[in-house]
N, C-alpha and C positions, 0 to 999 in steps of 0.2 A: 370213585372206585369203579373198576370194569372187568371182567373177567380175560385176561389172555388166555392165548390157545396155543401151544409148540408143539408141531409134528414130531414122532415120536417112532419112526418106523411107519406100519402101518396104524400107530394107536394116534390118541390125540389129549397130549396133557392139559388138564385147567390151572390156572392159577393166579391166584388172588390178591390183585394188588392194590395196595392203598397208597397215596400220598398223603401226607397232616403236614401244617405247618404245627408245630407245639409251641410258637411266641414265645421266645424268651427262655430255655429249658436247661437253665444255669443250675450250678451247683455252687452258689456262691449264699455270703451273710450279710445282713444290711445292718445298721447301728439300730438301735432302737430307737425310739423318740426322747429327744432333747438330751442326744447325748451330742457331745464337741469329737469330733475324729480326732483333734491334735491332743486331747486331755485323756483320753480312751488307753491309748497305751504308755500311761505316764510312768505308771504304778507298778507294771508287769499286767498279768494276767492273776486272775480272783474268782476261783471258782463259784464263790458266791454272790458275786456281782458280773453277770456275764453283758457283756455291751451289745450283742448282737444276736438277733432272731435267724430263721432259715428261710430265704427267700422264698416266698409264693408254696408251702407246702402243701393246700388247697387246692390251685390252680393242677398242681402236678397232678394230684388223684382225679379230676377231672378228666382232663389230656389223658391220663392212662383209659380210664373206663371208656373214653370215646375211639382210642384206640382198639381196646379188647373188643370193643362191638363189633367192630368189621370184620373181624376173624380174617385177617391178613393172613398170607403167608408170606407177602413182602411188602415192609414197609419203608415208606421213601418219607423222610423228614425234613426238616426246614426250622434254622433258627433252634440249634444245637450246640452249647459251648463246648464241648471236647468228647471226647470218646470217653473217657473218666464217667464223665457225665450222664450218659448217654446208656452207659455198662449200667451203673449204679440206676437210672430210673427204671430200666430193664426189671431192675430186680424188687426195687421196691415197691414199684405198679404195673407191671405187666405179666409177672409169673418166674421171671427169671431165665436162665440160659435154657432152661428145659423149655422155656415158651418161644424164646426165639434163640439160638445154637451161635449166631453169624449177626456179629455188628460192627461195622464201618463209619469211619470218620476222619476228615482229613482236611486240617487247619487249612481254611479259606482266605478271603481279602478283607470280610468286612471287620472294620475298629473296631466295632461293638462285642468281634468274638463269637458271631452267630455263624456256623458254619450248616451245610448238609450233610446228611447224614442216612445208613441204611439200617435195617434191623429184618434177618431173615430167617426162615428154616431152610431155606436151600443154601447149600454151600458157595462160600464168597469164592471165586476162581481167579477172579482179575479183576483191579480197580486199577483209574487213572486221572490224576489231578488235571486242570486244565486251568490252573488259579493262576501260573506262570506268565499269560498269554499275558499281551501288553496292548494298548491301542493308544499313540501317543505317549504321553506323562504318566498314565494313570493304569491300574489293572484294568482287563476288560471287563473281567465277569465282576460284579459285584462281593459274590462269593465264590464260586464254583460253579466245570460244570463237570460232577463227577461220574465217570465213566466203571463201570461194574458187571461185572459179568455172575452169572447164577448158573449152578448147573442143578438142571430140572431133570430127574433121572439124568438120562446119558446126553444130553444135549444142553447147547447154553442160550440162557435168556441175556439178551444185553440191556440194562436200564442207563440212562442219562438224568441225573439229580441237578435238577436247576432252580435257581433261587433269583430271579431277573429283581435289576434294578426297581426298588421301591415307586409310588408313582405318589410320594410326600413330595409336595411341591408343585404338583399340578399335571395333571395327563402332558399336557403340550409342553412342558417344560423336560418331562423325564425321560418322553416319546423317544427321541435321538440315542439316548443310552441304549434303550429299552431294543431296539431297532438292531441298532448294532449287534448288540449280546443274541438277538434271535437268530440274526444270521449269521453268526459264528458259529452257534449252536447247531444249525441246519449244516452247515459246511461239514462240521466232523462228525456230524453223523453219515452225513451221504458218502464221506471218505472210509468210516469204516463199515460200512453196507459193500462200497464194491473193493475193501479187502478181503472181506471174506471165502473163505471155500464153500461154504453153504449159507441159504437165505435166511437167519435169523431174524425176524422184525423186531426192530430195537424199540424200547417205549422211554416215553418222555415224560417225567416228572417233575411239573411246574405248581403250587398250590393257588398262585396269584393270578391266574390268568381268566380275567373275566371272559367268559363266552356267551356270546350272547346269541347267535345261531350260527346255520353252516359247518358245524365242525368238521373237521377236515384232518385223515393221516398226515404223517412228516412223511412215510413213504407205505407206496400206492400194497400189502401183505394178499392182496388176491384173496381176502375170506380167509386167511388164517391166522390171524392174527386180530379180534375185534377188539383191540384197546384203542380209544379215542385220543388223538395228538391235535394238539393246536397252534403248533412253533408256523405252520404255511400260513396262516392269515394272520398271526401278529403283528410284523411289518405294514401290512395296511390298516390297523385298527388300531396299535397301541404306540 
């Protein structure tokens, strides 16, 4: 987490951003133990014999507290099943709409259902999918790379929600995915840096990206912008 800065006139706004992956942050029910899935709904349903528990409700109140700790004002998530989702853990572990006004989510590529995800008190202004993108046979992005606009007072913060190809299966194996997705990643960023009318520095929100030194912007904010980017040396290290 790092603090941003946006010119403001002649003021200068803070603002506080976190990334979390939350692993897994379903709203879904698992069977319970030694039950059959095909025997389950033989019967109907049985108030008094219920077959199934609520996944990970533990895990959740966790993820929320470590969340509350950062005192975000914008949070960039990872491994999200649905906005549904996402709304309802809002409210069960994090305070509710009064704690964060503004949450975003927008069905990705992976199987599994995990998409990214935003949760803000600044108002959402503009989001943009990038799940579309194709490279060959296959989606490019794994999940998404989502594009989000915030407006902080009278000016807008741009974030990119990125969730890169897992690296299950071995660095040198996933590297090439991993490669590609950063520099597409880089491409639309730098295309919407010189659309703009004015110099917003976009920030990048990756939770997977090991750094191990040198970190480096995606583009060069002149001291106004100290949020740390690492999409430039991905390509040579992952």
């Amino acid at each position: 987490m790092d603090l941003g800065t946006i010119s403001k006139g002649d003021e200068v706004a803070e603002v506080r951003l976190a990334t979390f992956n939350v692993e897994n942050l379903f709203a879904r029910f698992k069977f319970k133990q030694k039950i059959d899935p095909n025997k389950a709904v033989e019967d109907g349903w049985n108030v008094n014999e219920t077959a199934f528990t609520i996944l990970s409700p533990e895990a959740k109140r966790i993820t929320g507290q470590a969340i509350r700790a950062t005192k975000a004002e914008v949070i960039c998530l990872q491994e999200v099943e649905n906005l549904d989702t996402l709304k309802k853990f809002r409210t069960d572990y994090l305070g509710g709409r009064k704690a964060y006004p503004y949450a975003l989510s927008i069905d990705g590529n992976d199987p599994r259902l995990i998409d990214v995800a935003v949760l803000s008190k600044h108002s959402i202004v503009h989001a943009r999918s990038y799940a579309f993108l194709r490279h060959g046979n296959s989606a490019l992005f794994s999940r998404d790379c989502l594009e989000v606009d915030l407006l902080v007072g009278s000016k807008r913060l741009t974030l990119f929600v990125q969730h890169y190809k897992s690296i299950m299966g071995g660095r040198k194996k996933t590297r090439p995915r991993r490669a590609i997705q950063v520099s597409k990643t880089k491409e639309i960023i730098r295309d919407r840096v010189s659309r703009r009318g004015e110099f917003r520095p976009p920030a990048l929100a990756e939770p997977d990206v090991t750094v191990s030194r040198h970190p480096a912007p995606i583009v060069q904010p002149s001291g106004r912008a100290p949020i740390r980017q690492w999409a430039n040396r991905l390509g040579s290290r992952r």
